[in-house]
N, C-alpha and C positions, 0 to 999 in steps of 0.2 A: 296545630296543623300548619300553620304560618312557618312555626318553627322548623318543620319538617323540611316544608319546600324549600329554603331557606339553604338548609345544612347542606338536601339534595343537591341544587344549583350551587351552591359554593364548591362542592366534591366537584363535580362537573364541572366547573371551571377550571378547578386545579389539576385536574386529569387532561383537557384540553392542553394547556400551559405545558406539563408537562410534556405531552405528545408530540409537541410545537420546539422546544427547549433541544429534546428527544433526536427531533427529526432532522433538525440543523446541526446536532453534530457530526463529527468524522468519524465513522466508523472501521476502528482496528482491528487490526489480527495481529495476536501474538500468540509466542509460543507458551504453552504451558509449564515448563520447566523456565525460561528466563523471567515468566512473569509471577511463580509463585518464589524466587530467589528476590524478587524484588521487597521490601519493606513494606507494611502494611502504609504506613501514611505514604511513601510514594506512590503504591496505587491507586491510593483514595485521591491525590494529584493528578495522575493522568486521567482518572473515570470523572473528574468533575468537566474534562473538555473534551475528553473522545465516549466514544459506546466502544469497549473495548470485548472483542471477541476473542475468547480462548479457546486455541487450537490442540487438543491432544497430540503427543508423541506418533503416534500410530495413524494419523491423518494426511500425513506431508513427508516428504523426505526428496530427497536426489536421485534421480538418475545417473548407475552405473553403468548402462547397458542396455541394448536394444538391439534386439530379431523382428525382421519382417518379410512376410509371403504375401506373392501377389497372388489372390483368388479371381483375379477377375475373370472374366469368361465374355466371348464375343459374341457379337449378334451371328443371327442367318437369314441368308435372303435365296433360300432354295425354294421357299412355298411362292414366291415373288415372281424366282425365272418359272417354276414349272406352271403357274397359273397363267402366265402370259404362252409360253409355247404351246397349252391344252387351248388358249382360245383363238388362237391363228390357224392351228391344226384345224378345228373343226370350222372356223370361217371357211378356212381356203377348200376344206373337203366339198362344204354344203353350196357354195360360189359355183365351184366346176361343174358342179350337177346341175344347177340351175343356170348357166352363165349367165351369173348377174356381179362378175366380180367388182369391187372396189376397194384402189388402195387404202382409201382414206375408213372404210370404213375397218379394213381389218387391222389400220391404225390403233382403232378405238376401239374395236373387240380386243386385243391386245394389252391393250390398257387397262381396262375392264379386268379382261380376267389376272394382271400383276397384283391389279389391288384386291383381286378378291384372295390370290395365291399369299399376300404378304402377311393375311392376319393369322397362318401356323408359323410365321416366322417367329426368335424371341429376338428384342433390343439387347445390345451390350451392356456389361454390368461392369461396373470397376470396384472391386473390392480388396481391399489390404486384412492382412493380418499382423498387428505388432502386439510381441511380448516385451513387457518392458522390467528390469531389474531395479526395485528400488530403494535405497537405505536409507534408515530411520535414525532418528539421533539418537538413538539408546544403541545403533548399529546391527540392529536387526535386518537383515534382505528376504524382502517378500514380492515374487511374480505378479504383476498383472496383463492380462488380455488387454485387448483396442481391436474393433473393428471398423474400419473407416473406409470412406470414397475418395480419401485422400491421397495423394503418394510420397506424401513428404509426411515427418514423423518428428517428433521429438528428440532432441540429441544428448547425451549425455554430459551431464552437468549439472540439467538445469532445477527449479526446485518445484515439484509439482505436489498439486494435490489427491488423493486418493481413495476412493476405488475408481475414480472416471479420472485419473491422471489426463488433468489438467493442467495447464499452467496458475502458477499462483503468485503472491510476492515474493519474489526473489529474497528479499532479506528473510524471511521466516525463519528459512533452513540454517543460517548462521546465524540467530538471531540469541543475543544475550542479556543478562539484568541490566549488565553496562551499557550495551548499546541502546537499550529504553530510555536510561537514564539520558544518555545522549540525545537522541530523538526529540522525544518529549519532557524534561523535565530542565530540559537547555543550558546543562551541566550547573546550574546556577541553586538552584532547589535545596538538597542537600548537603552542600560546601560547609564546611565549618567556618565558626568567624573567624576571622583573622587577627592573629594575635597582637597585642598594644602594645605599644612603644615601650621602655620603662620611662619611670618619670624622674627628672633633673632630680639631682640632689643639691639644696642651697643652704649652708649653713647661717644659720641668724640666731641674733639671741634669743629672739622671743618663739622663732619657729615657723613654717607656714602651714597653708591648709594646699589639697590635695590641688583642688582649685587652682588654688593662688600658684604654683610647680607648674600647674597644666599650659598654664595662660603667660606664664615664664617661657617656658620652653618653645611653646607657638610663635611667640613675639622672636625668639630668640635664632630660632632656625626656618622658618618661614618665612623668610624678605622675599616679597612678593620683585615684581619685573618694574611698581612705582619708583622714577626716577624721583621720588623724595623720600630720603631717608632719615629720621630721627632718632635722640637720647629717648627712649620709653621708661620711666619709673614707674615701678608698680609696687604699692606698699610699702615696706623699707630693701624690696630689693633694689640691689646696684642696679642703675642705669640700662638698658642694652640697645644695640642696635636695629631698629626693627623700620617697614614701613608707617609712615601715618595713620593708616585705614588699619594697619593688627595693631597701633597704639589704642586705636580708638574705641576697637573692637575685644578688647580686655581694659579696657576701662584706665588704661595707664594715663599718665601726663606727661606731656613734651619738655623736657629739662634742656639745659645748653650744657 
């Protein structure tokens, strides 16, 4: 049982950890075609520091093109004026008959009756219609609607996401294996090594080791910016001119 709760709480930490590891990183969008042209060990390089989200083809694309209609439609304030003139009318009728006129009060009958007239009015609406043209990187063009309160729209160009043609990351839509590589892998990742020098050839009678050439040729072409310079032997090779510090550092001896 010991063991149980044990293994339990151990899972549950490591599930934590993870959540935590999870939650602190960056979370990307790429595209699905640049990211499956990428190599498997490169992905396995960006997913160890990003949460990398795969965008299908059919998700995203550019805007070509944009149509839009103004639906909006205005308020009315007819139920306002005729509720205010139904109750001055009958103020001023029922006044004269009784003469008990008063400005102030057919003021506020007046008023009265606008706010009872305003509530058949309706509020103004502002509404757009935009259809938007947009192409896919396999070069597909498919329409979408937008209804908005807005009057300003999206313009052509840019790279949105889709069916709520949104804006999204701009790079998505030209987004490539190389330019990931770029981004995220800091051109440095997958570079091949760089190719070695060749090595000195020194003839001797007896011959050297691969070594003994390498530590030749260092001494010999590497004179550091030390304003002291020395004869370096190394072995039975001839003498050569080298700093101190690379005599010292291939193991030669200072001759005269």
């Amino acid at each position: 049982m010991k063991l149980k709760k044990a293994v339990v709480k151990g899972a549950l930490l490591a599930s934590s950890l993870f959540c935590v590891v999870a939650f602190a990183q960056q979370v990307i969008k790429v595209s699905q075609i640049a990211w499956t042209n990428l190599a498997s060990i490169e992905r396995d390089l960006i997913q160890k520091s990003h949460v990398v989200s795969v965008m299908s083809q059919d998700s995203f694309g550019i805007i070509i093109d944009n149509q839009g209609v103004n639906d909006s439609t205005g308020g009315t304030t007819g139920g306002a004026a005729l509720g205010g003139s139904v109750a001055n009318a009958a103020y001023v009728d029922s006044a004269i008959r009784g003469r008990n006129y008063s400005a102030v009060n057919q003021l506020a009958i007046g008023i009265l009756g606008a706010m009872v007239g305003s509530t058949f009015d309706s509020q103004a609406k502002a509404q757009y219609r935009y259809r938007y043209a947009v192409k896919f990187g396999n070069g597909n063009i498919q329409y979408f609607d937008e209804v908005s309160s807005e009057a300003f729209r999206h313009p052509a160009g840019v790279c949105v996401s889709v069916p709520n043609v949104a804006l999204t990351d701009q790079q998505l839509c030209a987004q490539t294996a190389d330019s990931l590589r770029i981004t995220y892998l800091h051109q440095l990742t997958m570079l091949p090594p760089l190719p070695q020098p060749p090595l000195m050839q020194v003839a001797t009678p007896t011959g050297i080791s691969n070594a003994a050439q390498t530590g030749a040729v260092a001494a010999h072409t590497d004179v550091g910016n030390s304003p002291v310079i020395v004869n370096c032997k190394l072995g039975t090779l001839a003498p050569v001119r080298t700093s101190a510090e690379k005599c010292e550092l291939i193991k030669g001896s200072q001759v005269q």
